[in-house]
C-alpha positions as CSV (number, residue, x, y, z in Angstrom):
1,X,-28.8,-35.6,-90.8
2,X,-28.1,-37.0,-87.1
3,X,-25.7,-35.6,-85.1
4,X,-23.6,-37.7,-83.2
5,X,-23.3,-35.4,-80.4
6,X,-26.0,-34.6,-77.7
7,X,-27.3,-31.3,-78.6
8,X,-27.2,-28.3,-75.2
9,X,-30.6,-27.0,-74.0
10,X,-31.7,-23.6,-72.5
11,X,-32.2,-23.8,-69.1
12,X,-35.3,-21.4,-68.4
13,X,-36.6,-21.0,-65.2
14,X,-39.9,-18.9,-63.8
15,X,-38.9,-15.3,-62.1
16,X,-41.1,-16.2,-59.2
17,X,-38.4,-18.8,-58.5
18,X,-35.2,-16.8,-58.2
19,X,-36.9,-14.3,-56.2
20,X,-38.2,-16.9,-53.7
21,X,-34.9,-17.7,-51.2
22,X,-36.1,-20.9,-49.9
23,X,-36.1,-22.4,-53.6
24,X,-33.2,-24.1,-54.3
25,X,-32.3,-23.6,-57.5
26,X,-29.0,-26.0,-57.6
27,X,-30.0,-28.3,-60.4
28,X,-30.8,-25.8,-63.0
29,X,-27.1,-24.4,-61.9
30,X,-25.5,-27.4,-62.6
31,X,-27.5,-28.1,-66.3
32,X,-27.0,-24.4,-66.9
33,X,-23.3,-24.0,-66.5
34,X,-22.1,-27.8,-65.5
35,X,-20.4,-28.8,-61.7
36,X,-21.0,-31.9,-60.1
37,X,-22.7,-33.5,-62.8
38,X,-23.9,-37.1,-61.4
39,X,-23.6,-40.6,-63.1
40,X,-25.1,-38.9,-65.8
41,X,-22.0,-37.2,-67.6
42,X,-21.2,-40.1,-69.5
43,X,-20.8,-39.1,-73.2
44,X,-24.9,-39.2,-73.8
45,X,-25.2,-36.0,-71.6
46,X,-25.8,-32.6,-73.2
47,X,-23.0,-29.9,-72.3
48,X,-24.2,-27.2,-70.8
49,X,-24.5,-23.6,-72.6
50,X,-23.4,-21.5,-69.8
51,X,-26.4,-19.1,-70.1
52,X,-30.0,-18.9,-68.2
53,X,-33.3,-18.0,-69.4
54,X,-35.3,-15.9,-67.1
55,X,-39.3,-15.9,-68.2
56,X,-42.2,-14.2,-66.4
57,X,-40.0,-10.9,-65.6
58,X,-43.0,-8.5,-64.2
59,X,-42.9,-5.4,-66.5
60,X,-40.4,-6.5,-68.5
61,X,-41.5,-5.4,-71.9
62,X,-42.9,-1.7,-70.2
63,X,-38.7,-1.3,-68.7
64,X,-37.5,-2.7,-72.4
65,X,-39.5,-0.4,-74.2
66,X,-38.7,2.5,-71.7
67,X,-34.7,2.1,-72.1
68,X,-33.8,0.8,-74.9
69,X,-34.1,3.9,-76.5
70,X,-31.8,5.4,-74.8
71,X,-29.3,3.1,-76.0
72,X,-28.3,5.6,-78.6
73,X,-27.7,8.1,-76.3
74,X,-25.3,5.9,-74.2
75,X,-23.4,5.0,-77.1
76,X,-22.7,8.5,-77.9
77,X,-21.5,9.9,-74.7
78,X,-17.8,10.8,-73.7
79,X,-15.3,8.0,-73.1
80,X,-14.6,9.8,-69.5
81,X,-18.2,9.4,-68.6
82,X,-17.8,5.6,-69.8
83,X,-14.9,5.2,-67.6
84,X,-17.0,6.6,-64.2
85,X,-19.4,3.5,-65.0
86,X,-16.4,0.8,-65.3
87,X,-16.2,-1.9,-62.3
88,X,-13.2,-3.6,-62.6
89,X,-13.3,-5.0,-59.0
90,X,-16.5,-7.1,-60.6
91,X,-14.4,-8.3,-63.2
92,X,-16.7,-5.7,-65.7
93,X,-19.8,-8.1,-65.3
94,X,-21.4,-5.2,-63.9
95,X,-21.5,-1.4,-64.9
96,X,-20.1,-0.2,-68.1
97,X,-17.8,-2.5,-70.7
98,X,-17.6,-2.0,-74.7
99,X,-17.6,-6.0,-73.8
């Protein structure tokens, strides 16, 4: 079955990259979560997921396996706690949100 649609990719990029300041990382912006999309956004071009793949995280599984389990323990805690962790001014994209 064909789909008539052009399908969205991941857009993954290399750790190494986003922590180097002089790489410009504009075009994996723009196929990650659209802008000024060239000649190319005719109806053959993909639409973007809105989401970025980061590989090649140093330590990443050592800090995953360190904290996750203390996911439980987070969950469990007192709603006033929760609200000392809240960041409104960001919108909630950073400290605590039941999402």
């Amino acid at each position: 079955m064909s789909s008539t649609s052009p399908s969205a990719h991941l857009v993954v990029v290399d750790f190494e990259d986003i922590s180097d300041a002089s790489k410009d990382l504009t075009a994996e912006l723009e196929r990650a979560f659209g802008g000024h999309l060239s000649s190319s956004s005719s109806s053959d071009a993909a639409s973007p997921l809105g989401i970025i793949a980061i590989r090649n995280i140093p330590n990443f599984v050592e800090a995953k396996n360190a904290f996750l389990p203390m996911a439980h323990a987070l969950a469990h805690l007192s709603p006033e706690y929760y609200k000392a962790l809240e960041d409104p001014t960001s919108f909630y994209n950073a400290g605590w949100s039941h999402g």
